[in-house]
C-alpha positions in Angstrom: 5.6 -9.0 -23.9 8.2 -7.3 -26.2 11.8 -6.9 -24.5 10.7 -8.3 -21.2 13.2 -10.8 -19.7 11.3 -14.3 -19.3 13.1 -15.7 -16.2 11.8 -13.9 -13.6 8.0 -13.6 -14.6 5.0 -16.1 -14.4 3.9 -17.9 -17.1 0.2 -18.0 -17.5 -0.3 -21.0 -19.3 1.9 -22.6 -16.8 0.3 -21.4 -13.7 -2.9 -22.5 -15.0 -1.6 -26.0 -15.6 -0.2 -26.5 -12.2 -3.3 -24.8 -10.7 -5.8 -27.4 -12.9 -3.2 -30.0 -11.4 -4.2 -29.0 -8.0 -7.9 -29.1 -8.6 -7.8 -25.6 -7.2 -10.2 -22.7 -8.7 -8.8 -19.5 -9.3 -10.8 -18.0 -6.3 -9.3 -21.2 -3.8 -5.6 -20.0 -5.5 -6.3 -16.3 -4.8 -7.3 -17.0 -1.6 -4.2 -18.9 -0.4 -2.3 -15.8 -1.7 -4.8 -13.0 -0.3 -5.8 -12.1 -4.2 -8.7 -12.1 -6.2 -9.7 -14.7 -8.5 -10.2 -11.6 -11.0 -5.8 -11.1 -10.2 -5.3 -15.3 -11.1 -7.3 -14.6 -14.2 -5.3 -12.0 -15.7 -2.1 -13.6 -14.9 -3.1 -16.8 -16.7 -4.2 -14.9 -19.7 -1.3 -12.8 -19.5 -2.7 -9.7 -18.6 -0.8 -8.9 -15.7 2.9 -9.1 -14.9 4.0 -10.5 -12.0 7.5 -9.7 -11.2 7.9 -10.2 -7.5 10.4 -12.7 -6.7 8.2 -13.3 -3.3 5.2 -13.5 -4.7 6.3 -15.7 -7.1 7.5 -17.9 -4.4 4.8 -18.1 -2.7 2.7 -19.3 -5.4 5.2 -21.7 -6.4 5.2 -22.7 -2.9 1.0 -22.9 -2.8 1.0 -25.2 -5.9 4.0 -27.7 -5.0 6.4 -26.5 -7.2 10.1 -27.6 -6.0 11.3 -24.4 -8.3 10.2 -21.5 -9.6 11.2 -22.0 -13.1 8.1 -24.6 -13.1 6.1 -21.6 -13.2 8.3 -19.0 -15.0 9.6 -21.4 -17.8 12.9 -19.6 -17.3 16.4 -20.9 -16.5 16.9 -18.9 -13.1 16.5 -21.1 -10.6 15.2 -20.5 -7.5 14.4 -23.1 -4.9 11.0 -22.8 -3.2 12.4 -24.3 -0.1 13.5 -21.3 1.4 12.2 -18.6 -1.3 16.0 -17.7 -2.0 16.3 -16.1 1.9 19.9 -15.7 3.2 20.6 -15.1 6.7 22.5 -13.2 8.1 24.4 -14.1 11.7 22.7 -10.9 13.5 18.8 -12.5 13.1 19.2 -14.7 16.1 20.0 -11.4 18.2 17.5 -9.5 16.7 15.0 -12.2 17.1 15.4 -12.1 20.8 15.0 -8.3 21.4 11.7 -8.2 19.2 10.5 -11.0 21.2 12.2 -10.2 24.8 10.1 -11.4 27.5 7.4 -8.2 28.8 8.3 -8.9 32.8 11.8 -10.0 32.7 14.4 -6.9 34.3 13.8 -4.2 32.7 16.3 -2.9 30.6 17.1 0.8 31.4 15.1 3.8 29.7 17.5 6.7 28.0 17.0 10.5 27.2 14.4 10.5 24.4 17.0 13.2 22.6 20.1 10.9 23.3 18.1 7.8 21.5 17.0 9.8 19.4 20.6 10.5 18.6 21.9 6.7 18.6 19.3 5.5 16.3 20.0 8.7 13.2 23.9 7.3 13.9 22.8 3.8 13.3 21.1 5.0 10.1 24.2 6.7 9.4 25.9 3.8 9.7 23.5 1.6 7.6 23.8 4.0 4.5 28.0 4.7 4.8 28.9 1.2 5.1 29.7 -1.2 2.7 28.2 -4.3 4.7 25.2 -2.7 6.6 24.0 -5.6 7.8 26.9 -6.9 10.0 27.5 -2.7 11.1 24.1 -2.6 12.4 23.2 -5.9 13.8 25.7 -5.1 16.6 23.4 -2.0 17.7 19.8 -3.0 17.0 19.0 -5.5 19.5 19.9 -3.0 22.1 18.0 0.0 20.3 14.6 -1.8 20.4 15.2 -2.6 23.9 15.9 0.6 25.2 13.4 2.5 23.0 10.8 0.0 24.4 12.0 0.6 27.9 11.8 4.8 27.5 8.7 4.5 26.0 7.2 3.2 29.0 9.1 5.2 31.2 7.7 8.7 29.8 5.0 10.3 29.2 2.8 13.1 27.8 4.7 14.9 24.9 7.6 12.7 25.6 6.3 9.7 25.3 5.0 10.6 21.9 8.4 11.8 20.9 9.8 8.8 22.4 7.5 6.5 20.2 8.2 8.3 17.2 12.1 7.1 17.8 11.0 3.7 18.3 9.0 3.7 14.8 12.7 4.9 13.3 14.3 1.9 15.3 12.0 -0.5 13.9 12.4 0.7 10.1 16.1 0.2 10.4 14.9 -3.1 11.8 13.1 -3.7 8.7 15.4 -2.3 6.4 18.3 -5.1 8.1 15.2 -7.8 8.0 14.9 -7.4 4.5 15.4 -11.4 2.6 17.2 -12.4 5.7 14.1 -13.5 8.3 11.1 -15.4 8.8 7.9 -13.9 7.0 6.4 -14.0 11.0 9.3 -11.9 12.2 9.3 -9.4 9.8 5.3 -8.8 10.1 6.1 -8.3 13.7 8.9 -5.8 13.0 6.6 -4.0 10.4 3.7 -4.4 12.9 5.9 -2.4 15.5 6.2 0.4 13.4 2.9 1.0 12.7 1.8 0.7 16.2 4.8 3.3 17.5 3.8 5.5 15.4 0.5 5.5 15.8 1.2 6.1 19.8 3.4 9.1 18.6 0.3 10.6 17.2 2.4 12.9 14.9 1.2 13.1 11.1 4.6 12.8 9.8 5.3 10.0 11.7 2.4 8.1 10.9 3.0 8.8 6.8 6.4 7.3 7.6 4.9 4.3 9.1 2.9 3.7 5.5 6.4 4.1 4.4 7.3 1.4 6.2 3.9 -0.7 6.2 4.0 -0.4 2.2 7.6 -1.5 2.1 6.6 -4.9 3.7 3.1 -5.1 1.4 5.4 -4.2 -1.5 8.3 -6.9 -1.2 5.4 -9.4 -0.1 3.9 -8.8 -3.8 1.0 -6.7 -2.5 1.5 -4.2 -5.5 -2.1 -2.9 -5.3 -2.4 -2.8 -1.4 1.1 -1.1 -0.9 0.7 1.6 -3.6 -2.9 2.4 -1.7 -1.2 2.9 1.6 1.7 5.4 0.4 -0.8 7.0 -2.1 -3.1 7.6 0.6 -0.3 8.9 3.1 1.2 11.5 0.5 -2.5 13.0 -0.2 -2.0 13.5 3.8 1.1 15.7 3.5 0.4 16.8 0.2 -1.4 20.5 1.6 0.9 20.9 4.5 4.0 21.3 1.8 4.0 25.1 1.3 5.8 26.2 4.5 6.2 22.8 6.0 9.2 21.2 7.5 12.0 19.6 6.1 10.5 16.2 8.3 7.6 17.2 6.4 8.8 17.3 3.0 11.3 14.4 3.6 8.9 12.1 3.9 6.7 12.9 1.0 9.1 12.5 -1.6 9.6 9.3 0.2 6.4 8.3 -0.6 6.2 9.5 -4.1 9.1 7.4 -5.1 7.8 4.5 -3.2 4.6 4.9 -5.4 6.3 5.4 -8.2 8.6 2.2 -8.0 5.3 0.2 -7.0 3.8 1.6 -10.0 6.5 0.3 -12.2 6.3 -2.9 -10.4 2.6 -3.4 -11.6 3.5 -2.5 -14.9 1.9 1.2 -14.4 3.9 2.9 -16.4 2.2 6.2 -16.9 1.4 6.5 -12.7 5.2 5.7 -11.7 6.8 8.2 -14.0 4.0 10.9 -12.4 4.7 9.9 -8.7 8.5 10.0 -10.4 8.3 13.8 -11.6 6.7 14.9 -8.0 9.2 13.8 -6.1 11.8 15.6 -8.4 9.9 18.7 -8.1 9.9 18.0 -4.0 13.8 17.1 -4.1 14.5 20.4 -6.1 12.4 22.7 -3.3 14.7 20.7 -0.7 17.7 21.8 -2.3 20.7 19.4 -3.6 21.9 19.5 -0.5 19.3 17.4 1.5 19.4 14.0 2.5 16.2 12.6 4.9 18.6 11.2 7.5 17.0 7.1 7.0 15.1 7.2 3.7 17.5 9.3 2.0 15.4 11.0 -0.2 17.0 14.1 -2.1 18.6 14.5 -5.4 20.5 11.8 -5.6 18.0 9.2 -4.5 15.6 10.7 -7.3 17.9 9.7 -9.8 18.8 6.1 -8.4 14.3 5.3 -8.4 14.3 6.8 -11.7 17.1 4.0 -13.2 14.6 1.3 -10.9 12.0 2.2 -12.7 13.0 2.1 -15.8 14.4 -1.8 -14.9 10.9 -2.7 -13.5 9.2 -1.4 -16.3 11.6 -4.0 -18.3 12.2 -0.3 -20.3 16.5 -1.3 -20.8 16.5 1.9 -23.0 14.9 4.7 -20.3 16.4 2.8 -17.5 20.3 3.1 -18.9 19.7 6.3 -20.3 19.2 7.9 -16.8 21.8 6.1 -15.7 24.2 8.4 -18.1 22.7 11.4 -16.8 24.0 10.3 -13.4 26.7 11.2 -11.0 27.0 8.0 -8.4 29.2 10.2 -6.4 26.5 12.6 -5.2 24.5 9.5 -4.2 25.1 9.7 -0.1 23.9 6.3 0.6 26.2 3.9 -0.6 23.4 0.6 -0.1 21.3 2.8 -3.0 24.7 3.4 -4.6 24.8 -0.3 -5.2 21.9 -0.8 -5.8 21.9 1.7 -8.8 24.5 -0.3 -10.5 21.8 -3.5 -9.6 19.6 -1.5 -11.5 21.9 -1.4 -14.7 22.8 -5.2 -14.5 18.9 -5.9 -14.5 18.7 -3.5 -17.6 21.5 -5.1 -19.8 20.3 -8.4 -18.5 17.0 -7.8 -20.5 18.9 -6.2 -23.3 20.9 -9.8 -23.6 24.0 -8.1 -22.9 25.9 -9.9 -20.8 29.5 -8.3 -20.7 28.2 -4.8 -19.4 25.4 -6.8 -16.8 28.1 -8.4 -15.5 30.4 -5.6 -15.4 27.2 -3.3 -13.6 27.1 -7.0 -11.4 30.3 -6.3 -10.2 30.0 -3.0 -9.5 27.1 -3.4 -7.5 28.7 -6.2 -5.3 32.2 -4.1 -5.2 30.2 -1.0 -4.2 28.3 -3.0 -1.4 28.8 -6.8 -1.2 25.2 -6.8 1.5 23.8 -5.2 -0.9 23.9 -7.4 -3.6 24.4 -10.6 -1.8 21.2 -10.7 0.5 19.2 -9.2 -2.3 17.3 -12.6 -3.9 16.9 -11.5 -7.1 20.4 -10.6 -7.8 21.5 -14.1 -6.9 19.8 -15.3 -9.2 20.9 -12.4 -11.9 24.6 -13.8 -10.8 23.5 -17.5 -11.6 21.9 -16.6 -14.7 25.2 -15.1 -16.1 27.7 -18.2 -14.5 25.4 -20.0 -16.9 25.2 -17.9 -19.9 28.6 -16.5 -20.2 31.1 -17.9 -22.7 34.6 -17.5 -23.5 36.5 -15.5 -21.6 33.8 -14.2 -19.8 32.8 -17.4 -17.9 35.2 -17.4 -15.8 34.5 -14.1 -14.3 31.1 -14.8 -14.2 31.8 -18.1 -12.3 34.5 -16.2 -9.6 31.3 -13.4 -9.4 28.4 -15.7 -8.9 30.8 -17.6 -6.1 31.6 -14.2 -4.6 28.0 -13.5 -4.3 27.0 -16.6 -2.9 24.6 -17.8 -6.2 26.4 -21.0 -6.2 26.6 -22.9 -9.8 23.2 -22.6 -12.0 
């Protein structure tokens, strides 16, 4: 496809090959992925995109690749071994408070309104740092203890009200798990969500659980899945707008821009742009002002999807134009501040220019260096430049892809 960067996307021909090498069937392939034989075909024939770095992954991992470039054709290299995961020193903590022991002392319930208040700070804290990851992982161990423990302790209205905190605690918890834990541990995290919320029995609540569920569907490569769950959520909410809350419409534009990056992501160009223009039209009823307190959704988050979706789309031209028609200043969260300028490096990396990607590179990682570093697919961006740069450019590119952690191509 025209303008579309060939590193990071299956080749057909090539996954046929290794799946004829296998003796597998397109329906045996599908299955070992949870697709259709109808989604194998039109990847072979090259019908469909697929630009998930994780679902790439794991097919690479399903057929015996060592690397992914035995499927892409490209020169990024990604090992299969461990998918291009990082981890951070805070899993092992985490790990322990997800799976803390149901009868061991219990740890000591809190005020639903005082967690309540702890867990918006940690958000706070994961959006206004520069490393998020280390400023959190401190905190969230004891979070999911303690909202387990008042959970149990309340009940009636506040028990609800309790659960609904616990669903926030667990989406920072994904937010943090993000490239940096086992595929078990975050379906667990995920999984806790959902089921908080659904104890909440709050409608807002249980939209931002599909927030949450579709994140996790979405970065597992389950385009079609994850853009059903947040398109079905936002018809939810969609009548309650006129005269609903701020909660309310927080969460909505939420889940239009996470259709409308999911639609770029499956090459849906037409449905992410209209999920795109709804959520505009809901951030400009919420006033420039507005920020939802973890998802971030307002003006300036608008504008960061917009310059994603034009990347995803492998559009270089729409993507960088919105990118001049923005302000990264008014952009409260500085992890989606970074990961605007990730955005722009993608872009020029299509366009083949490699000075401004890896000045956009650079900005991204000097912005937020957890941003860029745990983020698999701008490791490999990093490598791809150490190897492509020249002159005097290579050394910066070297010093960069070191910084980040990419290691030599």
């Amino acid at each position: 496809m025209p303008g579309e960067s060939p590193e990071m996307i299956i080749d057909g021909a090539l996954l046929r090959l290794r799946r004829e090498r296998r003796g597998l069937s397109r329906e045996a392939l599908g299955g070992l992925v949870g697709r259709s034989a109808v989604w194998v075909k039109k990847i072979e024939r090259g019908e469909r995109p697929v630009r998930s770095l994780t679902m790439i992954v794991h097919l690479a991992r399903v057929l015996g690749c060592q690397d992914i470039t035995e499927l892409t054709g490209g020169e990024v290299s990604v090992p299969v071994a461990d998918g291009g995961k990082l981890v951070h020193p805070g899993v092992s903590a985490l790990r322990a408070a997800v799976h803390a022991p149901l009868f061991a002392p219990a740890t000591p319930a809190e005020d639903v309104g005082h967690l309540a208040g702890r867990v918006r700070q940690a958000w706070d804290v994961w959006h206004r740092a520069r490393d998020q990851r280390t400023a959190v992982s401190s905190v969230l161990p004891g979070l999911i203890e303690t909202g387990h423990a008042t959970v149990r302790a309340a009940a009636g209205a506040e028990k609800r009200r309790a659960s609904v905190v616990l669903s926030e605690t667990y989406a920072l918890a994904q937010q943090y798990a993000a490239h940096t834990v086992e595929p078990e541990l975050y379906w667990v995290i995920v999984d806790r969500a959902r089921m908080a919320a659904e104890q909440a029995d709050d409608p807002v609540a249980l939209a931002s659980a599909a927030w949450i569920v579709g994140n996790g569907l979405r970065v597992t490569g389950h385009t079609e899945e994850a853009l059903r769950m947040v398109a079905d959520a936002a018809d939810t909410l969609r009548p309650q707008l006129e005269g609903g809350s701020d909660r309310l419409r927080g969460m909505f534009g939420s889940l239009c821009l996470h259709a409308a990056v999911t639609s770029a992501l499956d090459g849906r160009d037409g449905d992410a742009w209209r999920w795109h223009a709804e959520a505009d039209r809901t951030a400009t009823a919420l006033g420039s002002a507005y920020a939802h307190p973890w998802t971030m959704f307002g003006h300036g988050n608008v504008t960061v999807h917009a310059v994603t979706i034009g990347a995803d789309l492998h559009t270089p031209g729409i993507a960088l134009r919105q990118l001049g028609d923005t302000d990264p200043s008014t952009i409260p969260s500085v992890e989606r501040r970074s990961r605007l300028f990730l955005d722009a490096a993608k872009a020029e990396h299509v366009r083949r220019e490699w000075p401004s990607a890896l000045q956009y590179l650079r900005l991204a990682y000097d912005t937020s260096p957890e941003a860029v570093r745990y983020v698999p697919s701008a490791r490999a961006l990093a490598a791809d430049l150490r190897r492509t740069a020249s002159g005097a450019l290579s050394h910066l590119a070297a010093q960069l892809a070191d910084d980040i952690g990419a290691g030599a191509a």
